[in-house]
C-alpha positions in Angstrom: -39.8 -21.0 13.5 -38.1 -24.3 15.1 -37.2 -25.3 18.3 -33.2 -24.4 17.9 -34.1 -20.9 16.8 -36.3 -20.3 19.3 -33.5 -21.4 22.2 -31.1 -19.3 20.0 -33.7 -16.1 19.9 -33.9 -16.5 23.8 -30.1 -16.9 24.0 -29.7 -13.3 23.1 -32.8 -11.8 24.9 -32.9 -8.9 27.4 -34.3 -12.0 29.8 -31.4 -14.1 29.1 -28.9 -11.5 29.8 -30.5 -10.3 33.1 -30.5 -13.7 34.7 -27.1 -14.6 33.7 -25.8 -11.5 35.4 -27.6 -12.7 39.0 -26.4 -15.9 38.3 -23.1 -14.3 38.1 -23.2 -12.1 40.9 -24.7 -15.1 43.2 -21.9 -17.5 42.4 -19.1 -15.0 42.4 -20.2 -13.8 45.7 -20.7 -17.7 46.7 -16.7 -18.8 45.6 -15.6 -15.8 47.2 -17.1 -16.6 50.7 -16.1 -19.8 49.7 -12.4 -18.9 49.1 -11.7 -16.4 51.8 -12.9 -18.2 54.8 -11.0 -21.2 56.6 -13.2 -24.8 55.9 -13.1 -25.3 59.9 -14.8 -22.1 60.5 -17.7 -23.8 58.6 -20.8 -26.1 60.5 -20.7 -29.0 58.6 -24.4 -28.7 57.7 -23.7 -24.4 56.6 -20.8 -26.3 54.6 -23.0 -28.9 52.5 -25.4 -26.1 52.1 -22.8 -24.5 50.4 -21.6 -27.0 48.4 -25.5 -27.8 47.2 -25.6 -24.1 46.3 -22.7 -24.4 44.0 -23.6 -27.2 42.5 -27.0 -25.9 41.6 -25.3 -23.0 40.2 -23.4 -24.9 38.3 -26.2 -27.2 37.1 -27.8 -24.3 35.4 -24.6 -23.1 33.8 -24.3 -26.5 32.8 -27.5 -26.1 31.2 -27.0 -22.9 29.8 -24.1 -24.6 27.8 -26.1 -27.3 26.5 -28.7 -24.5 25.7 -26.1 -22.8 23.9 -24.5 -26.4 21.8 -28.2 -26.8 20.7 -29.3 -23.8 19.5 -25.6 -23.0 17.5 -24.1 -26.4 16.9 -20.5 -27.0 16.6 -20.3 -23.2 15.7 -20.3 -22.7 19.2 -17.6 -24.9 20.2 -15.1 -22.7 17.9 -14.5 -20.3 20.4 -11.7 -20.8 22.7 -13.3 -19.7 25.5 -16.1 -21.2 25.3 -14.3 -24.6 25.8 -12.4 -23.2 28.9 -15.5 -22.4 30.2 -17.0 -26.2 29.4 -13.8 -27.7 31.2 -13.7 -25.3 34.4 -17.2 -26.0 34.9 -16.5 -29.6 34.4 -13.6 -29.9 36.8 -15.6 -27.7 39.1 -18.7 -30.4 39.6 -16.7 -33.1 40.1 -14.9 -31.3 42.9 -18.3 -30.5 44.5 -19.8 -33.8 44.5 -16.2 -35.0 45.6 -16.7 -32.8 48.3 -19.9 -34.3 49.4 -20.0 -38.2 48.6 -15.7 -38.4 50.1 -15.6 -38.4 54.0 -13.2 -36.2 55.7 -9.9 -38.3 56.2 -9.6 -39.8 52.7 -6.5 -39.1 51.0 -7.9 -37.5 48.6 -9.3 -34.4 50.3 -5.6 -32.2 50.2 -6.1 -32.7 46.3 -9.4 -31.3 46.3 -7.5 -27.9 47.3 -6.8 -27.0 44.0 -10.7 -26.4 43.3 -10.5 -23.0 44.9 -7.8 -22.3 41.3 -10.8 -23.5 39.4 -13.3 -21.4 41.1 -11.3 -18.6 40.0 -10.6 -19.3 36.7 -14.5 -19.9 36.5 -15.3 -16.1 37.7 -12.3 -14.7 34.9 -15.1 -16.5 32.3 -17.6 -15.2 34.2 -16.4 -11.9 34.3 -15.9 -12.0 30.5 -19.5 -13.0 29.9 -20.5 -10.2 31.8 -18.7 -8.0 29.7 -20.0 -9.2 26.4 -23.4 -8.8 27.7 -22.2 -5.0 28.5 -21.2 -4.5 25.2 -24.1 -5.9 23.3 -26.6 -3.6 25.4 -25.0 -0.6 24.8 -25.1 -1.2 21.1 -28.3 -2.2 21.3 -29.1 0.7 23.5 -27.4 2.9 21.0 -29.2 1.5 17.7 -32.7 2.5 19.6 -31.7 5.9 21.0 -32.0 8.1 18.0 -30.7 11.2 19.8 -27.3 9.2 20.7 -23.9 10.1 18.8 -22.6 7.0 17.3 -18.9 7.2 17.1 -18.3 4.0 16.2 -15.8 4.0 13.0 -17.6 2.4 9.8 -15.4 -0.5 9.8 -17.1 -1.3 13.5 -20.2 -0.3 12.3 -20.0 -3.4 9.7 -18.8 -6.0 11.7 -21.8 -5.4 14.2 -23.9 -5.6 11.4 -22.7 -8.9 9.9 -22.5 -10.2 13.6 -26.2 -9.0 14.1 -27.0 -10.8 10.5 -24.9 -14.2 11.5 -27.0 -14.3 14.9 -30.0 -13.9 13.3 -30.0 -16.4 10.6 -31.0 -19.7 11.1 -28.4 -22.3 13.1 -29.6 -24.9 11.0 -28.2 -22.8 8.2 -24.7 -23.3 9.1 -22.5 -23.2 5.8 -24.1 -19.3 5.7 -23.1 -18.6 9.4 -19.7 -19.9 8.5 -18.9 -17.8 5.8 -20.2 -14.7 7.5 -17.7 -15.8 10.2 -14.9 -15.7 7.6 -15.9 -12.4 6.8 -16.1 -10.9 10.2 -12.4 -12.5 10.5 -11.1 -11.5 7.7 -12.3 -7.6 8.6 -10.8 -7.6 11.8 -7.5 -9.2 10.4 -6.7 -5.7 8.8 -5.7 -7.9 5.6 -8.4 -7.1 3.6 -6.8 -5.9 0.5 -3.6 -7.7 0.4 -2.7 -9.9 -2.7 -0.3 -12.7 -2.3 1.3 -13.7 -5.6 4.1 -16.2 -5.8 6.2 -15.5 -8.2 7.7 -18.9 -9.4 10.7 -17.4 -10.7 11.9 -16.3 -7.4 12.6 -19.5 -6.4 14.7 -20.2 -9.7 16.4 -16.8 -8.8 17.3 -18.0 -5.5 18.7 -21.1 -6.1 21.0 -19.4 -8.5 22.0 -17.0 -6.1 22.6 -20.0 -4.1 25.2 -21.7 -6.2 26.6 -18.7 -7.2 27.7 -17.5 -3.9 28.9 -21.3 -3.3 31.0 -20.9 -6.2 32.6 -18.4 -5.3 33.4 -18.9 -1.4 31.5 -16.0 -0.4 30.0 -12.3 -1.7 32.2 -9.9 -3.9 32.8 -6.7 -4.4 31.2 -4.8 -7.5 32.9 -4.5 -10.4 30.4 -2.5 -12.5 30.2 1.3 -12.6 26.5 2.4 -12.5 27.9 4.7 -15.4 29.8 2.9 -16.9 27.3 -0.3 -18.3 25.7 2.3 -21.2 27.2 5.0 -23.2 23.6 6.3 -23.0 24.1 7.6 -19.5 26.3 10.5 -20.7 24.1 11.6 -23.3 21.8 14.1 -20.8 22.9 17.5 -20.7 21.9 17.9 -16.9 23.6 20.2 -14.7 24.3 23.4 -17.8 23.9 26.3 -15.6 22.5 29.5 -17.6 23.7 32.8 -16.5 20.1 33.6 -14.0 18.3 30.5 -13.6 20.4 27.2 -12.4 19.7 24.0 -14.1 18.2 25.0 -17.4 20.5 25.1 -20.5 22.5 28.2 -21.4 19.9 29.9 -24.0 16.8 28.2 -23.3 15.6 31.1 -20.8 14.6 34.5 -21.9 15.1 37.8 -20.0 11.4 38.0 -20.3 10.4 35.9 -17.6 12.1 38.3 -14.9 9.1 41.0 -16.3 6.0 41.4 -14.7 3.9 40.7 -17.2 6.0 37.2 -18.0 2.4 35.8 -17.0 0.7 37.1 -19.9 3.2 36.9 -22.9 3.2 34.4 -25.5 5.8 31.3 -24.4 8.1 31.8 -27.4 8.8 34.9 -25.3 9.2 33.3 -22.3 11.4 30.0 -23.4 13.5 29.4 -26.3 11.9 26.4 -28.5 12.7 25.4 -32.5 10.1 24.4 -34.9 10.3 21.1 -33.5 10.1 21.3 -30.0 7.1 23.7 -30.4 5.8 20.7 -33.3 6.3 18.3 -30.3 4.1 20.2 -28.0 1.2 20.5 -30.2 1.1 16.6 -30.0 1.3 16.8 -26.3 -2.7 15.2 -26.4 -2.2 12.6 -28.6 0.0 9.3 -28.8 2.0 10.3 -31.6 4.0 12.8 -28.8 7.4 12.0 -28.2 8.5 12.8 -25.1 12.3 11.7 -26.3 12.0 14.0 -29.7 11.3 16.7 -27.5 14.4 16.4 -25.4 16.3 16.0 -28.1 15.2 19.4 -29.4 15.4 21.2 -26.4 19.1 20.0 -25.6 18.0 17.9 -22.6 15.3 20.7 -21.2 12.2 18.6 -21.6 11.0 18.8 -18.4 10.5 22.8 -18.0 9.8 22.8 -21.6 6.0 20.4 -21.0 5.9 22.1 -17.7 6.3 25.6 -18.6 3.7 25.1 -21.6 1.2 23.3 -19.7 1.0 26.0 -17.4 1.5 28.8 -20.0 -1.5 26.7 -21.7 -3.7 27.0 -19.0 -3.2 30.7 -17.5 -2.1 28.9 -14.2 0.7 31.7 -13.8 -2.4 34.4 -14.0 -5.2 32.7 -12.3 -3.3 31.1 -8.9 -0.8 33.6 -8.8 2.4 32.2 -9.6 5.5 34.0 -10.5 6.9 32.8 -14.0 10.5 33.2 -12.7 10.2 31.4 -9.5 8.1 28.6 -11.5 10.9 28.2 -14.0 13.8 28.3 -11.6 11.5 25.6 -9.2 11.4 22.9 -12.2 14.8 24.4 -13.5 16.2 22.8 -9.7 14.3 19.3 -10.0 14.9 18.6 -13.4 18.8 19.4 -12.6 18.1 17.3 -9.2 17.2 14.1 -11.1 20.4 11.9 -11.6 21.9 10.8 -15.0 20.2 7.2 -14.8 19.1 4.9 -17.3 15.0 5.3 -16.4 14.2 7.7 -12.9 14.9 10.8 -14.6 14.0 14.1 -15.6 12.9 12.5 -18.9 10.7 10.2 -17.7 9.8 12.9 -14.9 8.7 14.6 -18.2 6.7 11.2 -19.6 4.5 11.3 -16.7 3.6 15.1 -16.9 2.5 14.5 -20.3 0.8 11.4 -19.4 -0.9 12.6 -16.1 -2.3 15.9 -18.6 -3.0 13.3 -21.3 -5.7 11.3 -19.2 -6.9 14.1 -17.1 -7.3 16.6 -20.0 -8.1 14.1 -23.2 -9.4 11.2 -21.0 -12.0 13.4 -19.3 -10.9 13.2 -15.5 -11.1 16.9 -15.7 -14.8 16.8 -16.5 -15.7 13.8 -14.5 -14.0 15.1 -11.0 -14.9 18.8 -11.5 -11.1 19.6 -10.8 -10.5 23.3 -10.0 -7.0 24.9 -11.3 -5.3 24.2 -8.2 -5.6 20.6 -8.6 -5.1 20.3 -12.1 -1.8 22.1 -11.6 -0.6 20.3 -8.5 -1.5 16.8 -10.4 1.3 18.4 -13.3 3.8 19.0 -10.2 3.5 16.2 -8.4 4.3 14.6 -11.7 7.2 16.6 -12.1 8.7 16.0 -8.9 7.6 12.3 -8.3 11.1 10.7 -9.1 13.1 13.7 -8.0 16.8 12.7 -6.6 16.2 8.8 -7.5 19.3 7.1 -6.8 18.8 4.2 -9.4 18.0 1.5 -7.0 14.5 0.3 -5.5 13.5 0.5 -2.0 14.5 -3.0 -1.1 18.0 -2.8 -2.4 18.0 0.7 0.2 16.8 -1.4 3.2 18.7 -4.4 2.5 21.9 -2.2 2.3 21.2 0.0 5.5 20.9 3.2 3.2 20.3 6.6 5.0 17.2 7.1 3.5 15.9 3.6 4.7 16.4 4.5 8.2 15.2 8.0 7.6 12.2 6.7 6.7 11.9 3.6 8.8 11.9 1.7 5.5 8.9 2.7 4.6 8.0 3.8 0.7 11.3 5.2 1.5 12.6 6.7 -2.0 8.5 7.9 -2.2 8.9 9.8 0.7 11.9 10.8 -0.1 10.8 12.7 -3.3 8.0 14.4 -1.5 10.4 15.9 1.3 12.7 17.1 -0.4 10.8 19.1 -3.4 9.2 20.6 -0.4 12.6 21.2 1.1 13.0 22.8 -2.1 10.1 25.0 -1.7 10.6 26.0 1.8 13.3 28.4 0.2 11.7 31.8 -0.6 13.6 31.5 -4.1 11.6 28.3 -5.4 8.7 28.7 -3.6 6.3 29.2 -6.6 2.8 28.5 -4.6 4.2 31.4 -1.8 0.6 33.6 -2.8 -1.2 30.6 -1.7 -3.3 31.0 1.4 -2.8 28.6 4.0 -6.1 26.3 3.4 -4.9 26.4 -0.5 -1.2 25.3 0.3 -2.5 22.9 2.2 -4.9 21.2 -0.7 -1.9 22.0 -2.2 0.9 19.5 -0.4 -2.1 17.0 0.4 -2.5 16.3 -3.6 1.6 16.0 -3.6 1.9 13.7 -1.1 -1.3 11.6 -2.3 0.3 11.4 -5.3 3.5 10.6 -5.2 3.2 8.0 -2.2 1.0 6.2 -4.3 3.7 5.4 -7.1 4.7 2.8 -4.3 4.6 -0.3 -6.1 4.4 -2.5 -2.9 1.3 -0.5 -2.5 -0.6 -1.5 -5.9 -2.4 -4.3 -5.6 -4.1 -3.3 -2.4 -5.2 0.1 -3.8 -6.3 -1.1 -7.0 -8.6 -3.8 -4.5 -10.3 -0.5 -3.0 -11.0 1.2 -6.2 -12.5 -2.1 -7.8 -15.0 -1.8 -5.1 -15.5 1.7 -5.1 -16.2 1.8 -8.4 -18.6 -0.8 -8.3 -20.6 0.8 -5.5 -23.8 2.4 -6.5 -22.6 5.4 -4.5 -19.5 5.8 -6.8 -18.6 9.5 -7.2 -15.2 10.9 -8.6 -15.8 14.5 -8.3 -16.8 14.2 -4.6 -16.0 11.9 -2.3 -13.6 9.6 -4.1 -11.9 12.3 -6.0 -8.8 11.6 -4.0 -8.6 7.8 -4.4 -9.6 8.7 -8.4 -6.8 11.5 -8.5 -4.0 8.7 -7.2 -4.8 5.7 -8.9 -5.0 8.0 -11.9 -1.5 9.2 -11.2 0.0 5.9 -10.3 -1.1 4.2 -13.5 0.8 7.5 -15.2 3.5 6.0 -13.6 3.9 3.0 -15.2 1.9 4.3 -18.5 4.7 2.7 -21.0 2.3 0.4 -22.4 -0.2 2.3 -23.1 2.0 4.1 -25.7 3.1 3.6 -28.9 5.4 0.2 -29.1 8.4 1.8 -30.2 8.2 4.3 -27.1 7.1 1.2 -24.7 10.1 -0.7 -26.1 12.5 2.5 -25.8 11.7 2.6 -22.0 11.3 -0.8 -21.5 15.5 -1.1 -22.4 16.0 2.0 -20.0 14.1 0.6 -17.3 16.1 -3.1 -17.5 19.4 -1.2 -18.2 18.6 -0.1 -14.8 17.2 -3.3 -13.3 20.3 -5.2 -14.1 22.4 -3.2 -13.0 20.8 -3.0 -9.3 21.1 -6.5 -9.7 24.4 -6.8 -10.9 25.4 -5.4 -7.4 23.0 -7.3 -5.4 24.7 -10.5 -7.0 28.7 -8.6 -5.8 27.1 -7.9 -2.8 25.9 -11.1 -1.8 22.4 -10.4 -1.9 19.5 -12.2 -3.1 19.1 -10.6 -6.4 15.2 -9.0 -6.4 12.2 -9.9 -9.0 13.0 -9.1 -12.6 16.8 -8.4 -12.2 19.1 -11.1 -13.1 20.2 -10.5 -16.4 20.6 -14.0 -16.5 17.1 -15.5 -15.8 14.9 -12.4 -17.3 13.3 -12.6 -20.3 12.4 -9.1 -21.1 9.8 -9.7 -23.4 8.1 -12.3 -21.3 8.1 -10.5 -18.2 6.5 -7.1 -19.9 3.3 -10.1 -21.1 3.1 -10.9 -17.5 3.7 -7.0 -16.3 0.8 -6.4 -18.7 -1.5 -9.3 -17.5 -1.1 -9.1 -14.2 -0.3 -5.3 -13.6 -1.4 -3.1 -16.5 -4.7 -4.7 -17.9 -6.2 -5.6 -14.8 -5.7 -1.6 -13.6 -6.3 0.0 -16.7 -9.6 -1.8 -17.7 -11.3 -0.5 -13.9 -10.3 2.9 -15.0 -11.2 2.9 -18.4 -14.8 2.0 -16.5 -14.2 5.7 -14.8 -13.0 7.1 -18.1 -14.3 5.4 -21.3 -12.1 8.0 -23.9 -9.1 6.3 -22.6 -10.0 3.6 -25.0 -7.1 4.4 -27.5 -5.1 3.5 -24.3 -6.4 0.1 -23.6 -6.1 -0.7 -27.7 -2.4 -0.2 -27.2 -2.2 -2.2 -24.1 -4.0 -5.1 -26.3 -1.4 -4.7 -29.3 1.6 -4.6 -27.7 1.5 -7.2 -25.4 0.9 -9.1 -28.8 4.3 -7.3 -30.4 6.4 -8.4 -27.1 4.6 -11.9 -27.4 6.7 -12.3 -30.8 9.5 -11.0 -30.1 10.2 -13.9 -26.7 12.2 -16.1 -28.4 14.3 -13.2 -29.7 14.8 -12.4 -26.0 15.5 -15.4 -25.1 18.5 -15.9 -27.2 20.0 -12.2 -25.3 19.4 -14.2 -22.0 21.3 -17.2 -22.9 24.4 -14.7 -24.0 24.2 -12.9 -20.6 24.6 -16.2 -18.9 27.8 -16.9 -20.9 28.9 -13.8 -19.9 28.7 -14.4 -16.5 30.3 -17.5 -16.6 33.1 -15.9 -18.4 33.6 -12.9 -15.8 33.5 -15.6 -13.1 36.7 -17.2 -14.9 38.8 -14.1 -15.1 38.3 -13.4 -18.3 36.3 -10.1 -18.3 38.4 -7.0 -16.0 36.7 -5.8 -13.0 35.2 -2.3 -12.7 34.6 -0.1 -10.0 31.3 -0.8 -7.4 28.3 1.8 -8.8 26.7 1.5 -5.7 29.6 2.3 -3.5 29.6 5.6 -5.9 26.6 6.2 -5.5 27.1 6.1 -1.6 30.1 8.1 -1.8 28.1 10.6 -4.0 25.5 10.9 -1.5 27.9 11.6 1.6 29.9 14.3 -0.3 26.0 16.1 -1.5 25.3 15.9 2.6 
């Protein structure tokens, strides 16, 4: 062992820490005598005697920081305090020896007042020292007691042990010390997880924004309806209401659901399906299912047509009590709830059921986590209601317009929270409430697994969740079916969410045009609105096929290939993510030529020579103050 690491070892001994606390309590007591009594009351040989005494003092503290520069280097000279303590001592010897060497009438002696500030200042370090030495014992003292109650969090429990590892190692050692002190700060910053990727085309996005707004001496009005960019919009058949359950299509339900013993009857019994629907629903475990076949064939009913069967399928009317009607008029009310959008609706509310019961079921979550019915079921809900009452528009067009739900929700995962409050707004009415036989420690697993899941589709959220399951599933102590079943549950759900590539490409492609018919035209108002216009919504920047490589390098692959780690039979999954990025690869320079056109149609309409239409989002405002 060297000589520094010995004066480092007896820097942080018991010794060390009980003389510095005399030393403490001597001079504290010393400036305070000092201080509070008048100089004249003082014999001049009581006052040198003083004086002596503080500069002894302050010899030793001077040597205890020299002590300290030795043993740790430049390491120690990091710490802020630390040099406020090396400049009050400082400044305090040379008003001491000041003191004593300058006779009583020089000039100088009214200046030497201001040492009393310093004297001060030196106890506040003092005081702080003390305090660290406080701390360190008790942790200590705690560490040796074995019948003390730690209650220190884990996090705290870490950083003590990387501190106790840093003060340990040797000082001569010092790149190691300095990365474990990026460590301990990068715990304690709380930042741990967060990924900062600069996307370059926001800058290009900007500038056009810029020149755009220039261009026009200021921000515009709308002049696109929301329904009006797509003839698609008006093809869902939303809204049909059937004689006895509202928001199901008139013929769809059968009388037999209001029997009691709707649980155990066969489904044709219970719902209304052709040939094809019911073909569709046989393929609901493999990818040749179609979720937009089966709406087709059930006149716009697709999501209580996957719902209903799943559960049907699975007995979860018989085994957790719930009433067939109530269930039916429960998804019956959200799918009606979901607007007539381009993408956040009831058919993509019906995608992810499917999906979510494809990778639990067929991928082997069920298996892995040990999921009980009650979970599996509330999984299928929470898929069901996940988008319910989407307005069309992100969360950052909602806060950056002031929306209602924004400041409901303190603009936080706002439209996530949303969804979540109001399908249990929903349920609080005795007429949807299809868990009401639940007992209360059931209904509470119950809404936990809801909220877990549908908070999680938060996209701001992704990158710093997908950061803690990395590590977690690279920890020996991995384990899904115990305690990270809930982070396993979520992630699972969340990559559900944004599943299109996993799917065949002609389904990816299908959505991928919904989801940018909706994209442009939240974007179409942020540009009439005199907003920036957010990532991957200018119609005349976005290449769609180049963004969905990027969304499948940087988003899907990365995700998909730590869960496929989890659960290996997704592998048909991850071979589609692989092919299609490959299909949209080709097909850039197609896009590219539809992004040049939409420039030259915006350069038209900002000549005159395209007719304004009506603002979609001051619709959609007006259509949520008339639902209030």
């Amino acid at each position: 062992m060297g000589m520094r690491q010995r004066v480092a070892l007896l820097l942080s001994s018991k010794i060390y820490d009980i003389s510095m606390i005399i030393l403490i309590v001597v001079y504290t007591a010393l400036v305070l005598v000092q201080f509070g009594v008048d100089e004249q009351d003082f014999y001049d040989g009581v006052k040198d005697k003083l004086f002596i005494s503080e500069l002894v003092l302050l010899g030793i503290f001077t040597v205890e920081i020299c002590f300290h520069i030795f043993a740790y280097g430049v390491l120690y000279l990091k710490d802020f305090w630390t040099l406020a303590d090396i400049f009050i001592i400082i400044f305090c010897l040379v008003f001491v020896l000041l003191d004593l060497l300058l006779d009583q009438g020089t000039n100088i002696r009214g200046f030497l007042k201001v040492r009393g500030v310093f004297r001060l200042l030196r106890i506040f370090i003092l005081v702080r020292k003390l305090n660290a030495v406080r701390i360190r014992r008790e942790i200590i003292k705690k560490k040796t007691m074995n019948e003390s109650l730690d209650l220190r969090a884990p996090l705290e429990i870490v950083l003590d042990m990387l501190c106790e590892l840093r003060d340990r190692i040797d000082v001569s050692e010092r790149k190691i010390i300095g990365n474990l002190n990026y460590c301990i700060q990068q715990i304690q910053s709380n930042k741990l997880y967060e990924a900062d990727l600069d996307f370059a085309e926001n800058q290009q996005t900007d500038q056009i924004n810029k020149a755009s707004k220039q261009s026009e001496g200021g921000p515009r009005r709308s002049s696109f309806a929301n329904k009006d960019v797509v003839s698609w919009y008006n093809n869902f058949s939303s809204g049909f209401k059937s004689k006895r359950v509202s928001g199901a299509s008139p013929g769809l339900i059968r009388d037999s659901i209001f029997t009691d013993q709707a649980a155990e009857q066969p489904l044709e019994d219970l719902i209304n399906l052709n040939d094809e629907a019911k073909r569709q629903l046989s393929l609901i475990e493999t990818h040749d299912f179609s979720v937009f076949e089966l709406g087709d064939q059930t006149k716009g009913n697709e999501l209580i047509s996957i719902s209903s069967f799943l559960f049907h399928k699975h007995r979860f009317f018989t085994k957790l009590g719930i009433p067939v009607e109530t269930f039916i008029s429960f998804i019956a009310k959200i799918q009606s709830g979901y607007k007539d959008i381009a993408y956040h609706n009831k058919t993509h509310a019906a995608d992810v059921c499917q999906t979510v019961y494809y990778f639990t079921n067929k991928g082997g979550f069920y298996e892995k986590a040990c999921l009980d019915d009650l979970e599996f079921s509330s999984m299928l809900l929470a898929a069901c209601c996940h988008d319910f009452e989407h307005p069309g528009f992100n969360n950052l067009f909602l806060i950056e317009t002031g929306n209602e739900l924004a400041l409901r929700y303190n603009d936080v995962s706002v439209l996530e929270s949303h969804h979540v409050a109001s399908s249990f707004s929903l349920i609080s009415n005795d007429k949807y409430n299809l868990v009401k036989k639940y007992d209360k420690d059931d209904f509470k697993r119950f809404r936990k697994i809801m909220i877990g899941c549908i908070l999680d589709t938060d996209m701001s959220k992704h990158f710093a969740e997908q950061s803690k399951f990395k590590s977690r599933v690279a920890s020996w102590d991995f384990e899904p079916s115990k305690n990270d079943k809930e982070i396993t549950m979520n992630i699972l759900f969340h990559l559900s969410d944004i599943s299109n590539p996993t799917k065949k490409f002609e389904i990816f492609k299908k959505w991928t045009d919904l989801l940018f018919i909706e994209f442009f035209v939240q974007g179409d108002q942020e540009r009439d609105l005199g907003l920036p216009i957010s990532y991957l919504m200018d119609r005349t920047t976005v290449n769609i096929a180049k963004s969905q490589v990027g969304f499948i390098d940087v988003i899907i692959y990365p995700a998909y290939e730590i869960l496929f780690q989890v659960l290996p039979q997704i592998e048909a999954s991850v071979i589609n993510i692989r092919e299609n990025k490959q299909r949209w690869q080709n097909l850039i320079d197609e896009y590219e030529l539809v992004t040049e056109a939409e420039k030259r149609k915006l350069v038209s309409k900002q000549s005159g020579t395209i007719s304004n239409r009506s603002n979609s989002y001051m619709s959609f405002k007006q259509e949520d103050e008339e639902e209030v």
